[in-house]
C-alpha positions in Angstrom: -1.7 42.8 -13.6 -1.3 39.4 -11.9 -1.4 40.3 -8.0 -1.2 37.5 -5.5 -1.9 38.3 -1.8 -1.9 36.2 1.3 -2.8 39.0 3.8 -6.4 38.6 5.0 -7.5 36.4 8.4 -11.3 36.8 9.0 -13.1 35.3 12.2 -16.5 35.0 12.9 -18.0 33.7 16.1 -21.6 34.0 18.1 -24.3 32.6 19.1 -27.4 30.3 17.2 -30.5 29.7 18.9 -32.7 26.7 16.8 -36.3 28.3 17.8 -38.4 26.0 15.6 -37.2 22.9 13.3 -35.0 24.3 10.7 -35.4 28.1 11.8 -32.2 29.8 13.6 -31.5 32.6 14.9 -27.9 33.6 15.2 -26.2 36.9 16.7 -22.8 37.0 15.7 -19.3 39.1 15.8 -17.1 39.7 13.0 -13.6 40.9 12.3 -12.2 41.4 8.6 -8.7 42.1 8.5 -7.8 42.5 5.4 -4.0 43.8 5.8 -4.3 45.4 2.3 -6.7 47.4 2.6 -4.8 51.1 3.0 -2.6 52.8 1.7 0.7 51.2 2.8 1.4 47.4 1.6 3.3 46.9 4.9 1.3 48.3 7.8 -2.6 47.4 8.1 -5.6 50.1 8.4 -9.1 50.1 8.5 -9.9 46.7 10.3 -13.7 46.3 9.7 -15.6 44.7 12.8 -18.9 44.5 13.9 -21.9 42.7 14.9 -25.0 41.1 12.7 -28.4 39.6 13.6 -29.4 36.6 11.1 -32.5 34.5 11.1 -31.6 31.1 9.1 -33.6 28.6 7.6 -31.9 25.7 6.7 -32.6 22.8 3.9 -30.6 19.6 2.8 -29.7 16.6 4.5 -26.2 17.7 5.6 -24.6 16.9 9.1 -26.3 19.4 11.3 -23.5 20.1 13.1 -21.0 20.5 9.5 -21.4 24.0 9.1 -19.6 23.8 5.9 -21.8 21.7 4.0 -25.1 23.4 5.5 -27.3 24.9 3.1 -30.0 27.4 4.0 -31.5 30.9 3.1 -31.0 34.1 5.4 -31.9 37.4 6.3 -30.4 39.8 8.1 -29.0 43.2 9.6 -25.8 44.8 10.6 -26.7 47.0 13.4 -23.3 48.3 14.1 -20.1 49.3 12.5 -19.2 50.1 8.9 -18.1 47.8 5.8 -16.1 48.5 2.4 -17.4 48.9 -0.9 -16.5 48.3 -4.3 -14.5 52.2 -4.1 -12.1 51.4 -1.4 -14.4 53.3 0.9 -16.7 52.8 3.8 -20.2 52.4 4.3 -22.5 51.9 7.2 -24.5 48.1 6.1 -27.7 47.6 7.1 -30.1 44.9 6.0 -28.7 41.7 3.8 -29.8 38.7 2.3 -28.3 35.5 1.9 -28.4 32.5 -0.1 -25.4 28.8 0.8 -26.0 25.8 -1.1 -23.9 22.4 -1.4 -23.5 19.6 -3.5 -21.6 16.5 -2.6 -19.3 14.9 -4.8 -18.4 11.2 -4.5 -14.4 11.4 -4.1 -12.3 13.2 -2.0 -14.4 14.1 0.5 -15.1 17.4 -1.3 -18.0 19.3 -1.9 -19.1 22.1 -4.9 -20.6 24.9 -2.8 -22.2 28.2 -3.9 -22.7 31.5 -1.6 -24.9 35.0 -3.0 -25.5 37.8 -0.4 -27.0 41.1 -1.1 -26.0 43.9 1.2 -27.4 47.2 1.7 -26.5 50.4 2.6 -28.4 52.6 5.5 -31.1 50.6 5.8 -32.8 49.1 1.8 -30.2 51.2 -0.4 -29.1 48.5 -2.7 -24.9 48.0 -2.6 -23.0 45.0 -3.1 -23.6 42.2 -4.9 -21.3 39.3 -4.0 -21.2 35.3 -5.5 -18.5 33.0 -3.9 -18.2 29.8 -5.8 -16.3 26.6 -5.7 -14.5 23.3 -4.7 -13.9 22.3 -1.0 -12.0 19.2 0.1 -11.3 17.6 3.4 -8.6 15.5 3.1 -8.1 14.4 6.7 -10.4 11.8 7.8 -8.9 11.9 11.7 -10.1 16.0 11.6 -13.2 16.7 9.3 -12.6 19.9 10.5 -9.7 21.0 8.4 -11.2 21.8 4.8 -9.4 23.7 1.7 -11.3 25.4 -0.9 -10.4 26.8 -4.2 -13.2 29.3 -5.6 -13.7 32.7 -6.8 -15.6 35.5 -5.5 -17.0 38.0 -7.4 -18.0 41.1 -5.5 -20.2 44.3 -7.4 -20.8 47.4 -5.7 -24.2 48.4 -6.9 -23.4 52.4 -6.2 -19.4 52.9 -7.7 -19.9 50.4 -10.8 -17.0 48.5 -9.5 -16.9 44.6 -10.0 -14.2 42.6 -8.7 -13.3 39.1 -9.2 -10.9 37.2 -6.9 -9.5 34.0 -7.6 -8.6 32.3 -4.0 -7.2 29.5 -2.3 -8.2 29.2 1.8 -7.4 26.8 4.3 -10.4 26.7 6.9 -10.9 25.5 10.2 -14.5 24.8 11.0 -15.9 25.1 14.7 
């Protein structure tokens, strides 16, 4: 079946530290509030918050400063809290790896940009899988921070057999 939702608002905020040319280090805090996840369409349940510890290296000639259209290679681990799987349930994260690219397109002012990330559980116990793919436009020249992106994201939990594709639309603001 067709099912559209407009019920998720995800924030993301910490701190980067450039310790040597185009290596980062970042600890950040995150909040995924996905109001559908549950077992009641109207009230929320099971925020999932927490903190991770990334070390970035970046590549490309992008803005440094457009975090959007910055490309780079990551690893990581989530030293705290608990994330969902492909089963609706919950599992505590622990190290993941991530690969962002861009490509610039010459109208616009939009961008094709592709996202993989590995995740595991405990500590190395391979779990999801997830690929986020797809067009982003800024359309306001007066606030390049305003950008819209149509992709899809396809999500596979490595444990449950469960793959999930999701079609999406987002309007992002990007500080």
């Amino acid at each position: 079946n067709f099912d559209f939702s407009k019920r998720e608002f995800d924030v993301n905020s910490g701190i980067a530290w450039n310790y040597s040319g185009a290596w980062e280090a970042r600890v950040s805090v995150y909040a995924l509030n996905n109001l559908n996840r549950g077992s009641s369409s109207a009230s929320p349940s099971g925020f999932k918050d927490g903190v991770l510890l990334e070390n970035r290296y970046y590549f490309g000639s992008a803005d440094k400063y457009d975090i959007g259209r910055l490309s780079f290679l990551s690893l990581g681990f989530y030293p705290t809290k608990r994330l969902v799987g492909g089963n609706g349930e919950t599992f505590h994260p622990g190290l993941f790896a991530r690969a962002y690219a861009t490509y610039d397109l010459p109208f616009l002012s939009s961008y094709f940009y592709g996202d993989a990330k590995f995740t595991a559980e405990q500590a190395l116990k391979p779990r999801l899988l997830e690929f986020d793919a797809g067009w982003a436009f800024r359309p306001f020249k007066e606030f390049r921070n305003a950008e819209f992106r149509l992709g899809s994201d396809l999500t596979t939990d490595l444990q449950d057999k469960v793959t999930r594709d999701l079609i999406y639309g987002s309007a992002r603001l990007n500080y």
